[in-house]
DRENPA-3360 file (N, C-alpha, C; in nm, 2 decimals, always signed):
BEGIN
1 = XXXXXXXX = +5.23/+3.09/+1.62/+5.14/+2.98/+1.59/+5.01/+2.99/+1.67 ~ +4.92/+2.95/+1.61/+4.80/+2.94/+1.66/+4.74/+2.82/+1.72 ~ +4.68/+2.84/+1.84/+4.64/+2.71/+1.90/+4.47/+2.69/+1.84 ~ +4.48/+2.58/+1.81/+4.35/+2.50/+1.78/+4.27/+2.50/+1.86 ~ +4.14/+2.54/+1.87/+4.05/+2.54/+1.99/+3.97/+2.35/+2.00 ~ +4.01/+2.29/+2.06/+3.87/+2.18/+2.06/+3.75/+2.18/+2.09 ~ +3.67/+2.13/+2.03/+3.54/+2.13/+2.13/+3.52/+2.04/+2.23 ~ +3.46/+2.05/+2.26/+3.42/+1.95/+2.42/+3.41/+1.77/+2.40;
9 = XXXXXXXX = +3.38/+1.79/+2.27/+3.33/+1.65/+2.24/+3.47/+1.61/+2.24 ~ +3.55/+1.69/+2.12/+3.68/+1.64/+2.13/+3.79/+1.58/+2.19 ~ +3.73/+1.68/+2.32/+3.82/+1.66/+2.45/+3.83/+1.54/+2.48 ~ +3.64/+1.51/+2.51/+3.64/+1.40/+2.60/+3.69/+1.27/+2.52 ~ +3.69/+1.30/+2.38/+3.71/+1.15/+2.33/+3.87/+1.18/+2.37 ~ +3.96/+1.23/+2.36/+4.10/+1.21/+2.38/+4.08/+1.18/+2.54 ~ +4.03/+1.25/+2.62/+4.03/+1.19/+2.76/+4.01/+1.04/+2.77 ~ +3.90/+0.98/+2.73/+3.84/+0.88/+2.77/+3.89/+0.76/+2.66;
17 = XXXXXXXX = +3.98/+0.82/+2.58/+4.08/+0.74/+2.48/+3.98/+0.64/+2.39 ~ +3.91/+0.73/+2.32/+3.78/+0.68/+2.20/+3.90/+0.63/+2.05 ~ +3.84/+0.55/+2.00/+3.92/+0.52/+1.88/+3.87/+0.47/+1.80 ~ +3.86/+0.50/+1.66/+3.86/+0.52/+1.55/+3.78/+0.31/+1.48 ~ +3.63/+0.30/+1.50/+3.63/+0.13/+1.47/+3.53/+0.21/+1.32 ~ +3.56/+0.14/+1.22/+3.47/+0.11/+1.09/+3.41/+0.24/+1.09 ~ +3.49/+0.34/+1.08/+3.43/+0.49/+1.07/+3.36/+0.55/+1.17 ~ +3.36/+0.51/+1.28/+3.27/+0.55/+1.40/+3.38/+0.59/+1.52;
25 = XXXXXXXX = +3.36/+0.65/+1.59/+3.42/+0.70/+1.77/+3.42/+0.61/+1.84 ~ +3.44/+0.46/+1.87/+3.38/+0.40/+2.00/+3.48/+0.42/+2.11 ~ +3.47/+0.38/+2.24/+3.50/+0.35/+2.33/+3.54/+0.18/+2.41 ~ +3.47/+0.11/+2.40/+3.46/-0.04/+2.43/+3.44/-0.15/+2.29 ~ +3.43/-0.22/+2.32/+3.40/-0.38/+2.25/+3.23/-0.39/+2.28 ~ +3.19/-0.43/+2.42/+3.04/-0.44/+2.46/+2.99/-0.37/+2.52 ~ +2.93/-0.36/+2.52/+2.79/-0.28/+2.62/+2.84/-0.26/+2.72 ~ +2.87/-0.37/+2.84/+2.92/-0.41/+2.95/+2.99/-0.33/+2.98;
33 = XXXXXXXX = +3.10/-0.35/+2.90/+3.27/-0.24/+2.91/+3.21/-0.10/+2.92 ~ +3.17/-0.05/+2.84/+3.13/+0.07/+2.83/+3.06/+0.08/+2.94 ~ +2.95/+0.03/+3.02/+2.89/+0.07/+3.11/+2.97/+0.08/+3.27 ~ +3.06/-0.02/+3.26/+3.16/+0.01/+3.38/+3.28/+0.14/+3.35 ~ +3.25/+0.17/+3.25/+3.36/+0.27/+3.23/+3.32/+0.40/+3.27 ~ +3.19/+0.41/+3.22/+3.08/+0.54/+3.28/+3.10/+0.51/+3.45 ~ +3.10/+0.41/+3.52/+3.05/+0.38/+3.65/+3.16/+0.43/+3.70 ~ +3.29/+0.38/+3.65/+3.41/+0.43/+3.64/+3.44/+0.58/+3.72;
41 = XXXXXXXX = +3.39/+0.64/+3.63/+3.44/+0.79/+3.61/+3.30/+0.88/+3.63 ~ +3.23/+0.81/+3.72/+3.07/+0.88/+3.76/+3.14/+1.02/+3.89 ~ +3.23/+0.96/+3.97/+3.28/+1.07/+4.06/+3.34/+1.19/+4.00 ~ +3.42/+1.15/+3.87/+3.47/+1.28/+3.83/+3.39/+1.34/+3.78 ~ +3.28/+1.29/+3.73/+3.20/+1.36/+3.60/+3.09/+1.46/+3.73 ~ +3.03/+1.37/+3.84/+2.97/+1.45/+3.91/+3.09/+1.59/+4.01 ~ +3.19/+1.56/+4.01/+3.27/+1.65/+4.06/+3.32/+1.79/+3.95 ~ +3.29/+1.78/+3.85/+3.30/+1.84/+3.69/+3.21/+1.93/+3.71;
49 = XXXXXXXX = +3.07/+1.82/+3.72/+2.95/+1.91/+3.72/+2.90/+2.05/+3.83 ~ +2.95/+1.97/+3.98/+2.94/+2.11/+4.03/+3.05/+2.21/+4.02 ~ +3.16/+2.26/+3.96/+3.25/+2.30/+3.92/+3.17/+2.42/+3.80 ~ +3.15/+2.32/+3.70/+3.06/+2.40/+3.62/+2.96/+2.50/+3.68 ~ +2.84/+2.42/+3.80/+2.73/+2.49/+3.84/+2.75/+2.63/+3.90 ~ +2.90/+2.62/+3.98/+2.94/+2.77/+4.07/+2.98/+2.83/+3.97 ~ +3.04/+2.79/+3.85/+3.10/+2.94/+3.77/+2.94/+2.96/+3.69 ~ +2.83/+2.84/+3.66/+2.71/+2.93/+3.59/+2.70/+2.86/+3.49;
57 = XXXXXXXX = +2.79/+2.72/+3.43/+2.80/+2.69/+3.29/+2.71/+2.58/+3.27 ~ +2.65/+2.55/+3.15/+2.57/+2.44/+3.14/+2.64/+2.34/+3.07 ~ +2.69/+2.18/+3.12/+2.75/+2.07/+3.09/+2.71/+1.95/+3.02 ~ +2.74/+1.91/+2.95/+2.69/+1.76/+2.95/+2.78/+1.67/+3.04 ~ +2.69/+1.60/+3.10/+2.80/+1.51/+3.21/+2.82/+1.44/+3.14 ~ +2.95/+1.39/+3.18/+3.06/+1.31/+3.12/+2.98/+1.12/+3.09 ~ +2.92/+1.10/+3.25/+2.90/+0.97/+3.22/+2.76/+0.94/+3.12 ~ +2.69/+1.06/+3.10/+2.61/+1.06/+3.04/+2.61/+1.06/+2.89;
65 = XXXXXXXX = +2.77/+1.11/+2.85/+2.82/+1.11/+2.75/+2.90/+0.94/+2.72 ~ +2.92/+0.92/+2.77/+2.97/+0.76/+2.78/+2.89/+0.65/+2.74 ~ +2.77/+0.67/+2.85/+2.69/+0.57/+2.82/+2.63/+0.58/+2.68 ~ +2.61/+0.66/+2.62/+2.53/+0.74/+2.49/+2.64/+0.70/+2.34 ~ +2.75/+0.69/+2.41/+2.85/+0.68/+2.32/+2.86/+0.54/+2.24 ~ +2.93/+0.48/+2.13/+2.90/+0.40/+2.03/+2.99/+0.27/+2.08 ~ +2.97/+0.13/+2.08/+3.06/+0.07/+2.04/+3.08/-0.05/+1.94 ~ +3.19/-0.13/+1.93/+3.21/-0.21/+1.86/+3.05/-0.30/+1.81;
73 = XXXXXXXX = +3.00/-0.33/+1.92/+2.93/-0.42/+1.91/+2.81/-0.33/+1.83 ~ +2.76/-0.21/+1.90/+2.64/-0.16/+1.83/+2.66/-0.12/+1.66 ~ +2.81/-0.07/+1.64/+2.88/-0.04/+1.59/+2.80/-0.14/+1.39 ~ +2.86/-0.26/+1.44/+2.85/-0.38/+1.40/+2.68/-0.40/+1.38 ~ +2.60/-0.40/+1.49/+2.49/-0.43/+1.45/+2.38/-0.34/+1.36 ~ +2.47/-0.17/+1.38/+2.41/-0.10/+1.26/+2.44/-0.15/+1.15 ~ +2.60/-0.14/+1.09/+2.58/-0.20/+0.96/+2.55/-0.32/+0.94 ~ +2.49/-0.43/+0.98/+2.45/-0.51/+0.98/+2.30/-0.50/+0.89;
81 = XXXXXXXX = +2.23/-0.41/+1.00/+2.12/-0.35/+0.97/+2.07/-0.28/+0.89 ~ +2.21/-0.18/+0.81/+2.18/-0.10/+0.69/+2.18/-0.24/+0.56 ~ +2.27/-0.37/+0.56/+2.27/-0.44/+0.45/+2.18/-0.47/+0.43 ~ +2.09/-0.53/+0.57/+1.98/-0.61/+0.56/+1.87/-0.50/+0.46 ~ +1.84/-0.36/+0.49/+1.78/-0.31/+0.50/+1.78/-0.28/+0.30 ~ +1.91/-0.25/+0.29/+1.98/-0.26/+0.12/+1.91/-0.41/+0.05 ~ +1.92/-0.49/+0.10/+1.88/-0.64/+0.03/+1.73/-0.62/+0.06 ~ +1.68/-0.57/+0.11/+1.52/-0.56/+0.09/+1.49/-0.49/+0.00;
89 = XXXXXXXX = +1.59/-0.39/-0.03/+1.49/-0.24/-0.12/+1.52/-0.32/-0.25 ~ +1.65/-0.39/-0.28/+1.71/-0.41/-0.38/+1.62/-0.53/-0.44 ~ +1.59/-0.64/-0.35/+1.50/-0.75/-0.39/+1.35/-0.69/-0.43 ~ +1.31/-0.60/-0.36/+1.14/-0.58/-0.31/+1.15/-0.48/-0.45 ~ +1.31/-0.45/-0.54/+1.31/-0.38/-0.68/+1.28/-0.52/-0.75 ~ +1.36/-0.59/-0.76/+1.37/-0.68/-0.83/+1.25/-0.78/-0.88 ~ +1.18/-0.79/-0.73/+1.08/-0.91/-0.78/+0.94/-0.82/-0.82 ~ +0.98/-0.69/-0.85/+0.85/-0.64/-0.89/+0.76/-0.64/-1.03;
97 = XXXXXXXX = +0.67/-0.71/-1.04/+0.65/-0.73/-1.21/+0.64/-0.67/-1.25 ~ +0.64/-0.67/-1.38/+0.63/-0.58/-1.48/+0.49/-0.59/-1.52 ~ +0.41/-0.46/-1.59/+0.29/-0.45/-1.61/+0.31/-0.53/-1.75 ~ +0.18/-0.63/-1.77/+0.19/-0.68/-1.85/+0.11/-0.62/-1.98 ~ +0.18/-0.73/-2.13/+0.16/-0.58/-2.22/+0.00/-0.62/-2.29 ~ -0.02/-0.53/-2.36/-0.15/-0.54/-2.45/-0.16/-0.67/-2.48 ~ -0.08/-0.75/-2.56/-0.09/-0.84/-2.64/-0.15/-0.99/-2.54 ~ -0.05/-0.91/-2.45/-0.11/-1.07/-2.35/-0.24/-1.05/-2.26;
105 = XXXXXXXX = -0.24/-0.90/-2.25/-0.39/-0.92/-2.19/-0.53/-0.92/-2.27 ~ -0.48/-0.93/-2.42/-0.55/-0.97/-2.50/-0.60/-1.10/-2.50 ~ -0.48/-1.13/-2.53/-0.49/-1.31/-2.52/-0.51/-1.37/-2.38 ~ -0.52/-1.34/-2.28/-0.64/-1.35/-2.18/-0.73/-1.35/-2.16 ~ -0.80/-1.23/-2.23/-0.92/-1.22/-2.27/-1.03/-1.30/-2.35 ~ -0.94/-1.34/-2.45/-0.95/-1.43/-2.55/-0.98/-1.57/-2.50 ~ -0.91/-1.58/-2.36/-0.91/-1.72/-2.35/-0.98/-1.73/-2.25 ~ -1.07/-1.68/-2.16/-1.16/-1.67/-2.11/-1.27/-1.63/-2.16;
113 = XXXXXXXX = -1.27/-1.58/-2.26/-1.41/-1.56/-2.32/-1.45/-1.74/-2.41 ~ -1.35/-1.79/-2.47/-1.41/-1.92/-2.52/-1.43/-2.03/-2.38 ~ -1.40/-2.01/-2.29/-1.42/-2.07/-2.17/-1.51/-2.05/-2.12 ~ -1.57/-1.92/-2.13/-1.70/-1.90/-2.10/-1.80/-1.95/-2.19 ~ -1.77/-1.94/-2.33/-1.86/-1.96/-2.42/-1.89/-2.14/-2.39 ~ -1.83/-2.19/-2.39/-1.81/-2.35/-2.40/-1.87/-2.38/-2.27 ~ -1.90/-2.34/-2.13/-1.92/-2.39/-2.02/-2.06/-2.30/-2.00 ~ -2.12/-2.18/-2.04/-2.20/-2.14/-2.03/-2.32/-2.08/-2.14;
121 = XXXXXXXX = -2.43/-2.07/-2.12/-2.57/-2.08/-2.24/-2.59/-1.89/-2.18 ~ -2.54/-1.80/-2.22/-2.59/-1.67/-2.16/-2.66/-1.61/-2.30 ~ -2.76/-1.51/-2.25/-2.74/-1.39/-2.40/-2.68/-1.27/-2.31 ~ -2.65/-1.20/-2.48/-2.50/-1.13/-2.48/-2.49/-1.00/-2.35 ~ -2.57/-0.96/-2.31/-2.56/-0.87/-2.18/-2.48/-0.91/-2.10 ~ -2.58/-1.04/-2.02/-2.51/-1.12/-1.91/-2.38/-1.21/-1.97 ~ -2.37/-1.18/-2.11/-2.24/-1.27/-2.14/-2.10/-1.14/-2.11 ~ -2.16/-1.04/-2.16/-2.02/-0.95/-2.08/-2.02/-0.92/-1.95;
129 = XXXXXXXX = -2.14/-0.92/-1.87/-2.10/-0.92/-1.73/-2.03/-1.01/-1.68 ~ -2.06/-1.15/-1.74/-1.96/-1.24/-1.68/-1.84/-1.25/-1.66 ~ -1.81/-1.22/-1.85/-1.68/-1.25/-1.90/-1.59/-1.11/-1.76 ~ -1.66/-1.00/-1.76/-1.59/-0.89/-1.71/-1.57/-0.94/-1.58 ~ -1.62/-1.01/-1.47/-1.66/-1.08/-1.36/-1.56/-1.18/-1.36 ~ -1.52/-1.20/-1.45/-1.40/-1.34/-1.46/-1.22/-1.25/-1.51 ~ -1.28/-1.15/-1.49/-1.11/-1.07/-1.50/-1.16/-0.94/-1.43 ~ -1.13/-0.96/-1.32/-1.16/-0.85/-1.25/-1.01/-0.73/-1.24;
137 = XXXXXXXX = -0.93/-0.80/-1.27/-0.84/-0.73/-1.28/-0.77/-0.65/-1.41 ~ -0.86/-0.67/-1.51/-0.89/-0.63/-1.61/-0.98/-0.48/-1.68 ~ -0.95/-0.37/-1.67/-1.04/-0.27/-1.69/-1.19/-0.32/-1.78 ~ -1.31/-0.30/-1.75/-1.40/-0.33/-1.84/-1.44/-0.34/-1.96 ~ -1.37/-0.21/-1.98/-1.36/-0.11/-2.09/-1.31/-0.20/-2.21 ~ -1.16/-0.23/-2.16/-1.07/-0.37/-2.25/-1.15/-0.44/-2.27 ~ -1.24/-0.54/-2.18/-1.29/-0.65/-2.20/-1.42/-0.63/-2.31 ~ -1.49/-0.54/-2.27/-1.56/-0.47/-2.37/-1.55/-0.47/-2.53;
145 = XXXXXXXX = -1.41/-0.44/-2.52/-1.38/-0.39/-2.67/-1.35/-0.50/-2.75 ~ -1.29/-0.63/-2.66/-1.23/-0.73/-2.71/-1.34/-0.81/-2.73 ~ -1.49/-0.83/-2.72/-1.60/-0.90/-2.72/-1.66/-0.82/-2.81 ~ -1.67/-0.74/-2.83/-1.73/-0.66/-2.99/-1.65/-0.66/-3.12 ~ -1.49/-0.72/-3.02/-1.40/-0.71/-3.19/-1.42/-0.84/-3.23 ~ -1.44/-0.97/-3.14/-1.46/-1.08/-3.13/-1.59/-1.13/-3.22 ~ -1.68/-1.03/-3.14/-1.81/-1.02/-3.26/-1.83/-1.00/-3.38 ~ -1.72/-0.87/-3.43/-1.68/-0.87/-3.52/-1.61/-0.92/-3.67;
153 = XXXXXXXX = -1.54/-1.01/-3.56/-1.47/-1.10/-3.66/-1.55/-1.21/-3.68 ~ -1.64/-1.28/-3.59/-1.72/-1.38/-3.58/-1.68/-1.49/-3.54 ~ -1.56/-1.47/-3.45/-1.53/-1.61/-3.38/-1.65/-1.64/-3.29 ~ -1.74/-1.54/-3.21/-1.84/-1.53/-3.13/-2.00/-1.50/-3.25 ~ -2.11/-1.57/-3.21/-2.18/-1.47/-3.25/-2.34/-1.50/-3.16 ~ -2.43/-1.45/-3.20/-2.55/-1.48/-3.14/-2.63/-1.57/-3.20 ~ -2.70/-1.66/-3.13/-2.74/-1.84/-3.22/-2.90/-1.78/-3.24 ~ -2.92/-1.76/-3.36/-3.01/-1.73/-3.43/-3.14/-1.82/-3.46;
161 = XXXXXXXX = -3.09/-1.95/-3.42/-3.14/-2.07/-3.49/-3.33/-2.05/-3.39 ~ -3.32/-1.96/-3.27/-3.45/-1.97/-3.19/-3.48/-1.84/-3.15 ~ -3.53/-1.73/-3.20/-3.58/-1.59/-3.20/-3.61/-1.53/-3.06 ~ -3.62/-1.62/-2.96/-3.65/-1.61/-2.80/-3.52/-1.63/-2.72 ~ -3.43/-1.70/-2.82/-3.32/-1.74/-2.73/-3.20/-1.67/-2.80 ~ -3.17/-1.54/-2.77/-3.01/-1.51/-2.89/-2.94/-1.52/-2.73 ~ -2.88/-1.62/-2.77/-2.74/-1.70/-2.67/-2.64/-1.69/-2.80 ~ -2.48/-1.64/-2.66/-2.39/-1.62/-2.73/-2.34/-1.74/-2.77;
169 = XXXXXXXX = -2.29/-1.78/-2.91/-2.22/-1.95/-2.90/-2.11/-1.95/-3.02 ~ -2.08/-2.03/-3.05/-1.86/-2.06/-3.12/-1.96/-2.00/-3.26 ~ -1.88/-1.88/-3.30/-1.89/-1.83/-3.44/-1.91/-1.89/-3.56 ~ -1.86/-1.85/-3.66/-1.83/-1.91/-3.80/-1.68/-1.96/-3.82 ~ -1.61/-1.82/-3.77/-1.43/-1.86/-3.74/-1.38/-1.89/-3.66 ~ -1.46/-1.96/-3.59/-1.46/-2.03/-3.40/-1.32/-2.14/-3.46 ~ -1.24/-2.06/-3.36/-1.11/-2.20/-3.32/-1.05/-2.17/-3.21 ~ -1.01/-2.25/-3.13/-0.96/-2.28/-3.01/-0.82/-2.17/-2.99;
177 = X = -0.85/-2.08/-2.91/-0.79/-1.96/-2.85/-0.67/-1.98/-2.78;
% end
């Protein structure tokens, strides 16, 4: 039969009688515990250590392995900390909007352009600067397109009635957007 080699880590956990909490190694319940247990066992670990130094070996000391070591309580506050951390990614998925579609940033468009028309006397340059000025979060380009199609159809058009003044004003097929 063959003997099993342990490693060091192994040892010390059977020495120092570590056991088995929610998938982890601990040692204690608190902080506390654990820190008198190192305090504990500081003489043997420093007595370990020069034992090691005359044969030449490099150690990790024992109480230094102690204090470093896991317990219930930290134990606890990591998974605690991974849920939290799960309900953030999971919400910060959830409440993310959705890009909204053509149709509606049409009809946006649409309805800021007769709000402009109705509240303001522009000709047509400064009437797309505006309108673009009032959806800034709107590519220009869109807004653009939707004020020439607009023009097109004739819900919008240029008021003719004074050769000095072509202001944009409610079409032929002007109705409430």
């Amino acid at each position: 039969m063959k003997k099993q080699i342990k490693c060091w880590a192994e040892e010390l956990y059977e020495e120092f009688n570590f056991y088995d909490y929610k998938g982890a190694f601990v040692i204690a319940k608190t902080e506390k515990e654990k820190k008198e247990i190192a305090n504990k066992h500081k003489s043997l670990s420093d007595q370990r250590l020069k034992e090691a130094k005359k044969r030449g070996l490099i150690v990790v000391p024992e109480d230094f392995f102690l204090i470093t070591s896991d317990t219930e309580e930290s134990v606890d506050a990591e998974i605690k900390r991974n849920e939290e951390v799960k309900k953030t990614i999971s919400s910060s998925y959830v409440s993310t909007s959705r890009k909204p579609k053509r149709k509606q940033i049409h009809e946006q468009i649409k309805k800021s352009i007769s709000d402009f028309v109705l509240v303001h006397r522009m000709k047509k340059i400064a009437f797309i600067k505006g309108v673009i000025e009032a959806n800034p979060n709107i590519s220009h380009w869109i807004v653009r397109g939707q004020i020439k199609k607009l023009f097109k159809q004739r819900f919008i058009e240029i008021d003719k009635t004074f050769k000095t003044k072509p202001f944009v004003v409610k079409g032929k097929y002007w109705r409430e957007i």
